[in-house]
KEMARGU-848434 format. One record per residue (C-alpha): x negated, y, z negated; chain; residue number from 1. Coordinates in Angstrom, 1 decimal, padded with zeros to 4 digits. Layout:
<recs>
REC       X       Y       Z  kette   nr
REC       X       Y       Z      A  NUM
...
</recs>
This chain:
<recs>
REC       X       Y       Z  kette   nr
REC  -011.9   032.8  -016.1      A    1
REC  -011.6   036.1  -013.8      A    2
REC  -011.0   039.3  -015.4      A    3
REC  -008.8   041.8  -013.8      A    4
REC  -008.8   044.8  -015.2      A    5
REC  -006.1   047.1  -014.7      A    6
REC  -007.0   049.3  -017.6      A    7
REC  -006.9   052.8  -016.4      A    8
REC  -004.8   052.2  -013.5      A    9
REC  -001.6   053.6  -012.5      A   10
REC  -000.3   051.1  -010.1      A   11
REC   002.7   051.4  -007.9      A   12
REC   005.3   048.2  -007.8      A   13
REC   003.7   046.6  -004.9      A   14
REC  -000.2   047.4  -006.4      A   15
REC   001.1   045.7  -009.4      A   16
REC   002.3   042.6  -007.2      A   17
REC  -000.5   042.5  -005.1      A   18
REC  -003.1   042.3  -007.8      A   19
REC  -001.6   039.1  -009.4      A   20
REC  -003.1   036.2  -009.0      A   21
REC  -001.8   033.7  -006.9      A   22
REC  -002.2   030.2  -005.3      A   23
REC  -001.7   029.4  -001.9      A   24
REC   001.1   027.4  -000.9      A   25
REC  -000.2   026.2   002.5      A   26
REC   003.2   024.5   003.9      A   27
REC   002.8   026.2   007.3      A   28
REC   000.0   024.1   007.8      A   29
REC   001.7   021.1   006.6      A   30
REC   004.1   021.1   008.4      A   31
REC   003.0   019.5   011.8      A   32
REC   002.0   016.8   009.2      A   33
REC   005.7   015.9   007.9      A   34
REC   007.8   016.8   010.9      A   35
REC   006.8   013.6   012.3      A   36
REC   007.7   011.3   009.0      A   37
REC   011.4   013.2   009.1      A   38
REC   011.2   012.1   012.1      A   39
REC   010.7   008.2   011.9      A   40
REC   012.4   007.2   008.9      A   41
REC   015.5   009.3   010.9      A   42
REC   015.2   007.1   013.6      A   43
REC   013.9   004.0   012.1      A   44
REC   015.4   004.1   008.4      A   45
REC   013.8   001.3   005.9      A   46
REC   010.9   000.2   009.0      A   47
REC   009.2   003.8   009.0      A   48
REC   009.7   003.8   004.9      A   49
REC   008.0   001.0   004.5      A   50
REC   005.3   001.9   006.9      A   51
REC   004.9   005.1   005.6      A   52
REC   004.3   003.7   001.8      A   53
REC   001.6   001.3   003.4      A   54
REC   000.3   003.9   004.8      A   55
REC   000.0   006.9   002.2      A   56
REC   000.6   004.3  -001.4      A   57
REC  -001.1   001.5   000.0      A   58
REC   001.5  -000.5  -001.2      A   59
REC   004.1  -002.8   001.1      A   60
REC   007.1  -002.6  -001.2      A   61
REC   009.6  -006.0  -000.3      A   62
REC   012.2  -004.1  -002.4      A   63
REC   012.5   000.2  -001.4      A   64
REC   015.9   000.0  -003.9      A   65
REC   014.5  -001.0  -007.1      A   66
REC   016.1  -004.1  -008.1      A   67
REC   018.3  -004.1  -011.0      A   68
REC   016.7  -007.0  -013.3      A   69
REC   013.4  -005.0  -012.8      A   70
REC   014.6  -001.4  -014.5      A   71
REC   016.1  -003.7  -017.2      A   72
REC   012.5  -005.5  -017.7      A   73
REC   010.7  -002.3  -017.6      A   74
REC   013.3  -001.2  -020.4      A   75
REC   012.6  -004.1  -022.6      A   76
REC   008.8  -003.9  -022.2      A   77
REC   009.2  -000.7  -023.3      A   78
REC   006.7   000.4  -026.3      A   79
REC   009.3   001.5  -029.2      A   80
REC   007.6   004.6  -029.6      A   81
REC   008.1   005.8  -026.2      A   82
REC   011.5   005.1  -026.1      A   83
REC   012.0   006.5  -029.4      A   84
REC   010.4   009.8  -028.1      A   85
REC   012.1   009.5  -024.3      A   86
REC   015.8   009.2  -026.4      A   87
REC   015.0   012.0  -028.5      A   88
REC   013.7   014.2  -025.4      A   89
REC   017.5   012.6  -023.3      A   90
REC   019.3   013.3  -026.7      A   91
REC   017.9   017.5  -026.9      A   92
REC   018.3   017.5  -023.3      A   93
REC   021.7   016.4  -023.2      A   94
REC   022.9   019.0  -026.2      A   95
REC   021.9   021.6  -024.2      A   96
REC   023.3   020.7  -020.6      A   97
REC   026.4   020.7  -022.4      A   98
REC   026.8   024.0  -023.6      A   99
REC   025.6   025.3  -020.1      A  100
REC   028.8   023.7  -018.2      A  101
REC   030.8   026.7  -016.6      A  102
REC   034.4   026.8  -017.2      A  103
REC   037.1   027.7  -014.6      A  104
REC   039.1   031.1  -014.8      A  105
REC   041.3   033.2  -013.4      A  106
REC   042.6   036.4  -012.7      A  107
REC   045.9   038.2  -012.1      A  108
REC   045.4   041.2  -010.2      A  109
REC   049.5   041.5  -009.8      A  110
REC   052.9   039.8  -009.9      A  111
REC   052.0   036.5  -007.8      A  112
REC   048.7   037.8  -006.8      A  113
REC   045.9   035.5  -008.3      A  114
REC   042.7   034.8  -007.4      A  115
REC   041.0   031.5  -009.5      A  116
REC   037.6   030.1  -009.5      A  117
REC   036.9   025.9  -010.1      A  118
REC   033.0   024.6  -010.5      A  119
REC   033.0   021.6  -008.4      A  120
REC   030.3   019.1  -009.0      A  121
REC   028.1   018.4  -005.5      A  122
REC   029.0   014.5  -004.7      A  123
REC   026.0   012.9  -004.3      A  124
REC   022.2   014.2  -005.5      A  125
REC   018.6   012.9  -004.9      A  126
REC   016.3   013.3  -007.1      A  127
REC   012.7   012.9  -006.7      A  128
REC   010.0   012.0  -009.0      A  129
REC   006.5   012.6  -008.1      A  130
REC   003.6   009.7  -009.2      A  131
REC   000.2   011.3  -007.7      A  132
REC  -002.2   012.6  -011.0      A  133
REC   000.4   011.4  -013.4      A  134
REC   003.4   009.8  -014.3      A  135
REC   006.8   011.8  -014.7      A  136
REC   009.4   009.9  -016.9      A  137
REC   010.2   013.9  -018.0      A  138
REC   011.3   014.6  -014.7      A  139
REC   013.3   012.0  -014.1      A  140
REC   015.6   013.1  -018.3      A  141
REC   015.0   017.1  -016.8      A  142
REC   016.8   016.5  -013.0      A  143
REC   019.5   013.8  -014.0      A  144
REC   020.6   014.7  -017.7      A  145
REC   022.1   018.4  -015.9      A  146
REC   023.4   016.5  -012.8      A  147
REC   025.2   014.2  -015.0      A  148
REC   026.4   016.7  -017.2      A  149
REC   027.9   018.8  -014.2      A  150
REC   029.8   015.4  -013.4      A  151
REC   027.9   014.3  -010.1      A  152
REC   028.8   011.2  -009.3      A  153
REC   026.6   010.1  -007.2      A  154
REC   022.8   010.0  -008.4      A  155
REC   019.6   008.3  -006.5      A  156
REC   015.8   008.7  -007.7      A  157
REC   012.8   008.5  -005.5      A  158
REC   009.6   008.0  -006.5      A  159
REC   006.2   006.6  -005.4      A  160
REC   005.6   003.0  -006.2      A  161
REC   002.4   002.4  -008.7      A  162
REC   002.2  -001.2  -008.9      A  163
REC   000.6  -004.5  -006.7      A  164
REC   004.4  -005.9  -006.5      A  165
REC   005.7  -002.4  -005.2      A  166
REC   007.6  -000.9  -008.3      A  167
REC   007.5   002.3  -009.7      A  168
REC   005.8   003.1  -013.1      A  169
REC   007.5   000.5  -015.3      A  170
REC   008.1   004.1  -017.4      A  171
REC   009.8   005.7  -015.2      A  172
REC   011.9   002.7  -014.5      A  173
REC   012.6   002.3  -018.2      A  174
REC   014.0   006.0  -018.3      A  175
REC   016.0   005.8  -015.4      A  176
REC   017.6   002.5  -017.2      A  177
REC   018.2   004.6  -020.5      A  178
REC   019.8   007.1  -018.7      A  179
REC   022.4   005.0  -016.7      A  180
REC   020.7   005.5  -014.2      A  181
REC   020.7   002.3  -011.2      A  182
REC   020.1   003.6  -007.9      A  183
REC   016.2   003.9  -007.7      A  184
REC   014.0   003.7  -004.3      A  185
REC   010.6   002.6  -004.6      A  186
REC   009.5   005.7  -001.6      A  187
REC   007.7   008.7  -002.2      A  188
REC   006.1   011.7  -000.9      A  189
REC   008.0   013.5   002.7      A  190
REC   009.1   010.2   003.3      A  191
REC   012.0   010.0   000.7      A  192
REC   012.8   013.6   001.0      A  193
REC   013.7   012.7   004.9      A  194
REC   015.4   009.0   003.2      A  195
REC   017.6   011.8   001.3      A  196
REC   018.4   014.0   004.0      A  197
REC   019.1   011.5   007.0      A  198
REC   020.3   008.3   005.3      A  199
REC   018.5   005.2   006.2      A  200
REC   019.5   002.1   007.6      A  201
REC   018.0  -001.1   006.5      A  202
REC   015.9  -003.3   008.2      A  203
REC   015.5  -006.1   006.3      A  204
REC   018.2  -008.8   004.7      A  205
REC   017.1  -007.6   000.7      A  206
REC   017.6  -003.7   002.2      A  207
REC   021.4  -004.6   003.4      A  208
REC   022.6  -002.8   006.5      A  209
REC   022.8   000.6   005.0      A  210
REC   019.7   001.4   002.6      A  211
REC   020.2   004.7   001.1      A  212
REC   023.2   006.5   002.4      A  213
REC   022.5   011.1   003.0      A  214
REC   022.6   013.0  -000.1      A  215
REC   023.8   016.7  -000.4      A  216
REC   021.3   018.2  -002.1      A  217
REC   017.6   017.5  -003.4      A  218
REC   016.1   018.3  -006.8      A  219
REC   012.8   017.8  -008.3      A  220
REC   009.3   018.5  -007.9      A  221
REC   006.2   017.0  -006.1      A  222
REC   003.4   018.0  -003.7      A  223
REC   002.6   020.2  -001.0      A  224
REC   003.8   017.4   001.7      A  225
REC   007.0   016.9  -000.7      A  226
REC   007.6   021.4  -001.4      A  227
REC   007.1   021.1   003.2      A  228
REC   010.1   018.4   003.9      A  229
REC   012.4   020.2   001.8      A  230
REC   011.7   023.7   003.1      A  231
REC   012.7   021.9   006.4      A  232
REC   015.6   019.6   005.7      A  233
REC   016.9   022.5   003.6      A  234
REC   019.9   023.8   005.5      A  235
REC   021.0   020.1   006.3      A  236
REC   021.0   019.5   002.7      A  237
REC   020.9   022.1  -000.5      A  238
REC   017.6   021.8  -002.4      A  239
REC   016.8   023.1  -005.6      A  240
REC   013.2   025.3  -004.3      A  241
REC   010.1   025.0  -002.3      A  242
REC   008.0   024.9  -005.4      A  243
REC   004.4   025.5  -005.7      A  244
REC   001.9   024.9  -008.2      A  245
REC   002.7   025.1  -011.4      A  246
REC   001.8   028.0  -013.6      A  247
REC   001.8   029.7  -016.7      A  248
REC   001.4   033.4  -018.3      A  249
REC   001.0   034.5  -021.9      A  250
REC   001.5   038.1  -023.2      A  251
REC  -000.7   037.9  -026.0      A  252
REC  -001.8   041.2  -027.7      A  253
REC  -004.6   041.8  -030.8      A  254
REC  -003.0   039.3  -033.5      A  255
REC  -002.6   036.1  -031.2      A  256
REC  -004.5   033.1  -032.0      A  257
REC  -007.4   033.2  -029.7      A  258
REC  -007.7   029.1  -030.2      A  259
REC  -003.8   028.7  -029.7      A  260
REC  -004.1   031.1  -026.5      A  261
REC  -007.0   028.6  -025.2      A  262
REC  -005.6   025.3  -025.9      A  263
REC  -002.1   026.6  -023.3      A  264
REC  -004.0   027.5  -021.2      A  265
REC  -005.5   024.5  -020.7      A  266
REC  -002.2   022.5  -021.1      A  267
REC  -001.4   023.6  -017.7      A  268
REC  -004.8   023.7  -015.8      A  269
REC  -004.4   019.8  -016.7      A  270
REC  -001.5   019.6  -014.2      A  271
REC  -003.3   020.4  -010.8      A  272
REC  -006.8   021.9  -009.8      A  273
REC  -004.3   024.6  -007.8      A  274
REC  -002.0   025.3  -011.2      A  275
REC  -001.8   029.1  -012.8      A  276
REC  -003.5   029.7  -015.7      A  277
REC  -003.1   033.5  -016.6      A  278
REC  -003.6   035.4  -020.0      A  279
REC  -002.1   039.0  -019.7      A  280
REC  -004.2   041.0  -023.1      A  281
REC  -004.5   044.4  -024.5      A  282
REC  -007.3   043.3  -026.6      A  283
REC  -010.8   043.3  -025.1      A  284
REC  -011.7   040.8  -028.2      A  285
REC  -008.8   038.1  -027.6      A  286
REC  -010.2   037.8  -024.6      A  287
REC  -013.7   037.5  -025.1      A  288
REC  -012.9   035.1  -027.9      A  289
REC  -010.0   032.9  -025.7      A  290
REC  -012.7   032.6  -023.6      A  291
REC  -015.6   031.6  -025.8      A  292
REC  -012.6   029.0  -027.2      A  293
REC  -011.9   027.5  -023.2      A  294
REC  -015.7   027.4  -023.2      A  295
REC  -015.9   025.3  -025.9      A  296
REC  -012.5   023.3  -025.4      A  297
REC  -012.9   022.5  -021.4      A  298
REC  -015.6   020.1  -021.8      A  299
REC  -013.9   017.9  -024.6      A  300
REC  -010.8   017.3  -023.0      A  301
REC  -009.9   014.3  -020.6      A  302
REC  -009.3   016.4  -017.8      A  303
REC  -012.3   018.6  -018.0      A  304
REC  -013.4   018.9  -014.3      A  305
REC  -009.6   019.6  -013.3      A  306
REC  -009.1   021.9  -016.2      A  307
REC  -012.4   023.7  -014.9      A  308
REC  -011.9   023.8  -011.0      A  309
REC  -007.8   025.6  -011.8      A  310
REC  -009.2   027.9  -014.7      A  311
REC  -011.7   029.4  -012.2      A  312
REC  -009.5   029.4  -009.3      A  313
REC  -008.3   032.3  -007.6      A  314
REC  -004.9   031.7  -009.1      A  315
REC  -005.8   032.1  -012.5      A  316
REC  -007.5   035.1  -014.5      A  317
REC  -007.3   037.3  -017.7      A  318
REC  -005.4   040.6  -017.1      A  319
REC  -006.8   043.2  -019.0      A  320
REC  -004.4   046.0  -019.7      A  321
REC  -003.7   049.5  -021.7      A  322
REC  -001.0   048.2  -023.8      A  323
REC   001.9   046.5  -024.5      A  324
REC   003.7   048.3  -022.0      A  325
REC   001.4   047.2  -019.5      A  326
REC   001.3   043.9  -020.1      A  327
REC   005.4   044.0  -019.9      A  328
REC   005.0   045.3  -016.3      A  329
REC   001.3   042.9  -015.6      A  330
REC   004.3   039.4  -016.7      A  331
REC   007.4   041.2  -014.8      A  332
REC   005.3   041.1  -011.7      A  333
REC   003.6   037.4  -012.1      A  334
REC   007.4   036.2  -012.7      A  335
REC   005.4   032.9  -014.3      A  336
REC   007.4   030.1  -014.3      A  337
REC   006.2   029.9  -018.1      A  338
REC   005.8   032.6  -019.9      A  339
REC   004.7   032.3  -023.8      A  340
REC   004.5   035.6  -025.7      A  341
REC   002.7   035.5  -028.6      A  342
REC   002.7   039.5  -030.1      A  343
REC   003.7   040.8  -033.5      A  344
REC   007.3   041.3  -032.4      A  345
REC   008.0   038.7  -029.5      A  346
REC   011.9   039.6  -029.5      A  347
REC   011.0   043.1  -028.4      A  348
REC   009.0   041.6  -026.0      A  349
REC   011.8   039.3  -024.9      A  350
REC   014.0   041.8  -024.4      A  351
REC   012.0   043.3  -021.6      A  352
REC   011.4   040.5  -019.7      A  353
REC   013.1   040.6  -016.8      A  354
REC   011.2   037.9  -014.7      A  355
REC   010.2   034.3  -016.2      A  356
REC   011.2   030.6  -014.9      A  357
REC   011.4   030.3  -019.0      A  358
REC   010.2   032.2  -022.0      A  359
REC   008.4   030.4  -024.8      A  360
REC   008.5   032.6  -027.8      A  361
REC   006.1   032.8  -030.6      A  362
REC   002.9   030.6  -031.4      A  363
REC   004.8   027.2  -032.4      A  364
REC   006.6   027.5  -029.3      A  365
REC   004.1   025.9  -026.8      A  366
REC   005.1   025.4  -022.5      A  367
REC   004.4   021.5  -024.0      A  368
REC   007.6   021.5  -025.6      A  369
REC   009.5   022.6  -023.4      A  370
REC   007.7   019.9  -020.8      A  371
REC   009.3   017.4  -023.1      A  372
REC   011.7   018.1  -026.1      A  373
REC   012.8   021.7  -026.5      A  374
REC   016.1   020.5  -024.8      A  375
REC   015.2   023.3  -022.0      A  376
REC   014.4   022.2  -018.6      A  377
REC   011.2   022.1  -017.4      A  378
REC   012.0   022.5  -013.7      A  379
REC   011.3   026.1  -012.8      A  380
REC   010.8   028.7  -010.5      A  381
REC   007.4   029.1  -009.2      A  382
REC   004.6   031.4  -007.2      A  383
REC   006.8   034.8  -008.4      A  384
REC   010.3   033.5  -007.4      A  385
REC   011.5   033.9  -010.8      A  386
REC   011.8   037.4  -009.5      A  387
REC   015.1   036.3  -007.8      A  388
REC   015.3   032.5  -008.9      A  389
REC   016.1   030.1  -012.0      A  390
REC   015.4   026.6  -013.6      A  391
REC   016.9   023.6  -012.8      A  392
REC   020.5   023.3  -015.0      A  393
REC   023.4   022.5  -014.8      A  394
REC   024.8   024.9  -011.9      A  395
REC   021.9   023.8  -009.7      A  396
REC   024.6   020.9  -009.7      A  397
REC   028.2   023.1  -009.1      A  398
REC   029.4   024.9  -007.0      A  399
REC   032.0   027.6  -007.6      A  400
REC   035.0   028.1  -005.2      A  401
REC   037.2   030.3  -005.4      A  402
REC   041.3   029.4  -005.0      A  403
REC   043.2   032.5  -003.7      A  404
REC   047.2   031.9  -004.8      A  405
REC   049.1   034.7  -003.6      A  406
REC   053.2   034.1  -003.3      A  407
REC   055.7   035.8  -000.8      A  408
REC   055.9   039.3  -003.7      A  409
REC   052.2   039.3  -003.8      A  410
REC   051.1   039.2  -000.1      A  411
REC   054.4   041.5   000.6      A  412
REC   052.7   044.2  -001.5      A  413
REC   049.6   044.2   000.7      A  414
REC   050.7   043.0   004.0      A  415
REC   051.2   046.4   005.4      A  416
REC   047.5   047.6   004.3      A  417
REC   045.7   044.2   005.6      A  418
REC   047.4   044.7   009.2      A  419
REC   045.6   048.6   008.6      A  420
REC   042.5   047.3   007.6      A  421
REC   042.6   044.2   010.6      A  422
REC   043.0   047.1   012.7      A  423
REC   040.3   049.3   012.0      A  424
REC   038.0   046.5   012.4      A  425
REC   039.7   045.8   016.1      A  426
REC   040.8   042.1   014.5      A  427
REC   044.5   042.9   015.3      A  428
REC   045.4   038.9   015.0      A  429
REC   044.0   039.3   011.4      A  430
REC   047.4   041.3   010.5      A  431
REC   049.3   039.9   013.3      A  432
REC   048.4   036.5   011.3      A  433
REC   050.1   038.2   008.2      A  434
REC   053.1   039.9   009.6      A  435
REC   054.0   036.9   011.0      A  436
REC   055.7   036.3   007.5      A  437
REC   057.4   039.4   007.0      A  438
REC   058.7   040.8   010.6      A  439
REC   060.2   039.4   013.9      A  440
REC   057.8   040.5   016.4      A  441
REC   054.2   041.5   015.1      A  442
REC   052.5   042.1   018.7      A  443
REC   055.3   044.2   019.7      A  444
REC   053.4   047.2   018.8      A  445
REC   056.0   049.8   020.1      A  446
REC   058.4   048.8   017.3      A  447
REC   055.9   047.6   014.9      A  448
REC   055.9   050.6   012.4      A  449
REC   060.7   050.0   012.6      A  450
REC   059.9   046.1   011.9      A  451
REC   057.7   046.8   008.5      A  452
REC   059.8   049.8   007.3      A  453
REC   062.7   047.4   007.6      A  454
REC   060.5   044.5   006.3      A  455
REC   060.0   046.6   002.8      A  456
REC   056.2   046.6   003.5      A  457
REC   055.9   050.5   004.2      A  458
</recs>
């Protein structure tokens, strides 16, 4: 892995940013690619699907809506162990959605003057499931276990089909079926964000005469073709990010486990030859010995030429710094989407963080769990946006809206002050709209200042 040094070095905020290491996201250039996909299945629904798939899966699938006796096939063909481990990952999962739903409240700023806020689930959701270097059954627990618990009542799931007869993993299937979930498309890639975004119409008897009906928003992760045709259907519909590869970061200082340090690190180079792998150190030795650790480790594991190509990518490195401090500031400005610390006293640590998609503290708590069975999600903000964004939860699926209840006392009191206000701003029908209520003749403005002394609003 790179070093980069920043020992010595007094760097100003945007220094500090611009040294980071960082993939490139690249949807710019994809996007010629995908406009023409939203395109098709807009006009040609289940016909362009089905091409598409042929096309980029190489698979013709007869059903694009996964039919109902084959999730409950995939469910009984399901090894034990798997779904013992896929229950316990739903059952964590679930706990913690729980405890994250917001409750309604309210304020009274006066005698009939109240202003209330509801969370209101959104009404119908797509999630999507990617299926290119490996399978996500994890995705499918992390998007729909926080949509469910926010009360959405309405829930779809894309993702690629795997096999000859056009299914999805049998897997994935199987989790979607423990999950209660029954509305699955066999479509992946740009082509079921645009199925999402546009609705599309069948084309064949099995696909009835509506296929998928619009969503309003999109969750879930996938590739660079997948990050492009939400960045562009976003607007239309809500979407949870345009995420990039994935990543992670570990604040490590003198006393970290340099074979611990190595075997995260490799963890996420697994995921993608573009995925983040950066260790942020005060120690010169931790790092010389992570490294002689990765150098032994790389080459035993399944994944070894992956693992290699992302560790010695541009967007990973070790980030040598003066201390603690240092390091604080060297994380705050990656914003990693993961962010393990793994110092001699990780809740000071914690306490400065100000930017992480998730923080994994202390040695036995690995990104890995979290990718499974912390009961956290594993959805997160990517390429620095943890600087303004968050994880996947349960208010990715609310929204809040406020409920203004003033009566006749309550707007009476202020009546005189909004027509002032209206005013000022030359919006005179803004208080005309008000005094209405209260006086005869609002746009008589000769006798308007009589009309609200009489009125009681002066």
């Amino acid at each position: 892995m790179r070093i980069i040094d920043l020992r010595g070095k007094r760097l100003t905020r945007a220094e500090m940013l611009a040294a980071m290491p960082r993939a490139e996201m690249g949807t710019d250039e994809a996007t010629e690619l995908v406009q023409p996909i939203l395109d098709d299945v807009r006009a040609r629904g289940a016909a362009a699907l089905r091409d598409f798939e042929e096309k980029f899966d190489h698979v013709r699938p007869e059903h694009l809506r996964v039919p109902a006796e084959a999730m409950t096939a995939a469910l009984e063909e399901l090894d034990p162990g798997v779904r013992a481990a896929i229950e316990e990952s739903v059952r964590r999962s679930r706990a913690v959605a729980a405890s994250q739903v917001p409750e309604d409240f309210h304020t009274d700023l006066a005698p009939g003057a109240r202003v209330a806020e509801r969370w209101i689930p959104v009404q119908r959701v797509g999630l999507y499931v990617p299926g290119g270097k490996a399978v996500y059954p994890s995705s499918v627990i992390m998007n729909a276990v926080p949509a469910q618990a926010a009360g959405v009542e309405s829930l779809a799931v894309a993702t690629p089909p795997k096999t000859a007869d056009g299914l999805p993993d049998k897997t994935i299937l199987a989790t979607c079926a423990i999950l209660g979930v029954d509305e699955v498309y066999a479509v992946g890639g740009a082509q079921a964000i645009a199925m999402f975004a546009y609705g599309a119409k069948g084309t064949e008897p099995q696909d009835g005469d509506v296929l998928c009906e619009p969503v309003d928003k999109i969750t879930g992760p996938g590739n660079i073709f997948v990050a492009t045709a939400k960045r562009m259907v976003s607007g239309l519909v809500g979407i949870d990010a345009v995420a990039g590869p994935t990543e992670i970061a570990i604040i490590a200082d003198g006393g970290a486990n340099p074979e611990y340090l190595a075997a995260d690190l490799i963890g996420q180079a697994e995921h993608d030859e573009l995925a983040g792998s950066v260790l942020i150190t005060d120690s010169e030795q931790i790092a010389v010995r992570t490294q002689e650790s990765l150098d032994r480790r790389v080459p035993r594991t399944k994944h070894a030429e992956r693992v290699a190509t992302s560790l010695t990518g541009r967007q990973s490195g070790i980030i040598l710094t003066d201390g603690l401090d240092q390091s604080i500031d060297a994380a705050n400005a990656y914003a990693a989407e993961h962010l393990e610390i793994q110092t001699a006293d990780p809740d000071a640590v914690v306490a400065r963080i100000r930017n992480a998609g998730a923080i994994f503290r202390g040695p036995y708590s690995p990104v890995p769990l979290g990718d499974y069975m912390s009961g956290s999600n594993h959805v997160l903000p990517t390429s620095g946006t943890a600087r303004f964004a968050a994880g996947l939860g349960v208010h990715t699926f609310m929204k809040p809206v406020e409920v203004i209840e003033y009566d006749e006392e309550g707007l009476k009191a202020l009546a005189a002050r909004i027509n002032t206000f209206a005013v000022s701003e030359d919006l005179p029908a803004h208080g005309e709209s008000v005094l209405t209520r209260f006086v005869e003749d609002p746009y008589d403005k000769a006798t308007l200042d009589r009309q609200e002394a009489e009125a009681g609003l002066k």
